[in-house]
C-alpha positions, 0 to 999 in steps of 0.5 A: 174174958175172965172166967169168974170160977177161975182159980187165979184171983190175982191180977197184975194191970196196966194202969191206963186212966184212973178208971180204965186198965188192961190185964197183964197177967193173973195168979193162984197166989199173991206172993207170985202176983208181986214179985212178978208185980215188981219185976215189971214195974222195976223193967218200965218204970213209966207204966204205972202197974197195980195188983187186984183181987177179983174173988171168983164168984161161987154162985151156982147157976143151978139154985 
């Protein structure tokens, strides 16, 4: 499961249905996430694979 205080908000997905995915990979920075981003959809070209940024979520639990 994501951990949302995580320091890797961009994500690499594999595109499913238009409202279900699966998580390929995660990453600090986003110039990591696309190149790593085109690499896959360059190596299959018939799985449709997207970039998304999840913010981690800075509540503190103790407030």
């Amino acid at each position: 499961m994501y951990d949302q205080n995580s320091n890797e908000p961009w994500t690499i997905v594999r595109l499913i249905s238009p409202v279900q995915w699966v998580v390929i990979s995660r990453y600090r920075s986003r110039v990591d996430a696309e190149r790593n981003l085109n690499f896959c959809r360059k190596q299959i070209a018939e799985i449709k694979f997207e970039l998304i940024f999840e913010p981690p979520n800075n509540q503190n639990s103790n407030n």
